[in-house]
Kinemage of the C-alpha trace (Angstrom):
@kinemage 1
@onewidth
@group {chain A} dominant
@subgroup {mainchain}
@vectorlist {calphas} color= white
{ca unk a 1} P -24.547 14.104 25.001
{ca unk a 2} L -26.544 12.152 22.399
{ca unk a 3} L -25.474 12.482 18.699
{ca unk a 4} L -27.879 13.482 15.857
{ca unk a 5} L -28.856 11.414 13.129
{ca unk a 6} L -28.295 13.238 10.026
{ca unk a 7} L -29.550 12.031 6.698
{ca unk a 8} L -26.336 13.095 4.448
{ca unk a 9} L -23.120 13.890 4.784
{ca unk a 10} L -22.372 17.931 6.159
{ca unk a 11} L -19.814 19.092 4.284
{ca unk a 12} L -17.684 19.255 7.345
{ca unk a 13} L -17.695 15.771 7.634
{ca unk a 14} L -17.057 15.709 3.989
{ca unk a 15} L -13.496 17.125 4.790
{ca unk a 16} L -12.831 15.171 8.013
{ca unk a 17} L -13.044 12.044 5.574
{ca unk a 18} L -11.309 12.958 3.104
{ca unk a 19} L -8.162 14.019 5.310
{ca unk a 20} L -8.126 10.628 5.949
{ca unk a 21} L -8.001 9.020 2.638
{ca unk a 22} L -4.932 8.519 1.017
{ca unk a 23} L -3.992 11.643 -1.736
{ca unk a 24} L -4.793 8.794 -4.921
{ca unk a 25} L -8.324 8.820 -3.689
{ca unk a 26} L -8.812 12.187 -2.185
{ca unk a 27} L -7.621 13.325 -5.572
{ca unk a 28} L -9.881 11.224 -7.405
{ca unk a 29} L -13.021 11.836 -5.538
{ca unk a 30} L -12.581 16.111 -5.593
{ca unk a 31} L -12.251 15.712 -9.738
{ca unk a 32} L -15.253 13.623 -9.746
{ca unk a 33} L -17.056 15.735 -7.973
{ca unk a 34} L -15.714 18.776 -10.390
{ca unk a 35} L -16.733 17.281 -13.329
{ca unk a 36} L -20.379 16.560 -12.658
{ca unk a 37} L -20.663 19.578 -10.729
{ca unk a 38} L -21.648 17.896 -7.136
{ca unk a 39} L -20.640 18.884 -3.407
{ca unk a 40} L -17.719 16.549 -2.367
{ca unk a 41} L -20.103 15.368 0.689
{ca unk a 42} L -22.482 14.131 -2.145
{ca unk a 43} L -19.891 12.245 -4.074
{ca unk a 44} L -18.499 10.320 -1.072
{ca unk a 45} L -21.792 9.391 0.009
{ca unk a 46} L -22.130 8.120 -3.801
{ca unk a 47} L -18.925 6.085 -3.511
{ca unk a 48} L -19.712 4.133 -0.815
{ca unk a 49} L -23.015 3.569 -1.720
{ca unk a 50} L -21.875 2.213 -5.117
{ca unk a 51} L -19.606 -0.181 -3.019
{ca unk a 52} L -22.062 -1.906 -1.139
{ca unk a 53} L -24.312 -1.821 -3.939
{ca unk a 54} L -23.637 -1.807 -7.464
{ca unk a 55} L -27.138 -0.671 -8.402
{ca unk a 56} L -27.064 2.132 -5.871
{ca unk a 57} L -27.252 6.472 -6.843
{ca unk a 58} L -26.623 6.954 -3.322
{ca unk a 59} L -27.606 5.677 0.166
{ca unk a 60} L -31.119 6.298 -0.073
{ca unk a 61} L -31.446 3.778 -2.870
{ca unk a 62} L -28.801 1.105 -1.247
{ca unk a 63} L -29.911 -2.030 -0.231
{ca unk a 64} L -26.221 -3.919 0.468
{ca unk a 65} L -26.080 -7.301 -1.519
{ca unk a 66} L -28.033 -6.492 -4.180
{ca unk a 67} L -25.903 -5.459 -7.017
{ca unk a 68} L -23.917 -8.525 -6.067
């Protein structure tokens, strides 16, 4: 069975990874995405981004090293 590509996060993925983070950052990342009004999926997939590149919105625009 080969595995599709997908482009963002589904937001059942969305939950799979955030059962795994610890409650600090779970907590953190579902207020975040309540305040600017965003799906969860869309705010993880910001958060990482804007870890391996400070100058990132989201994966689309990250090129790792850059904002370095």
């Amino acid at each position: 069975m080969q595995a599709k590509l997908q482009e963002q996060l589904s937001p059942a993925d969305a939950e799979v990874i955030l059962g795994r983070l610890p409650e600090i950052i779970r907590t953190a990342l579902i207020e975040r995405a309540a305040e600017i009004e965003y799906p969860i999926e869309a705010v993880i997939e910001m958060a990482i981004a804007s870890f391996l590149d400070t100058e990132a919105l989201g994966f689309a625009d990250c090129k790792p090293g850059r904002g370095q």
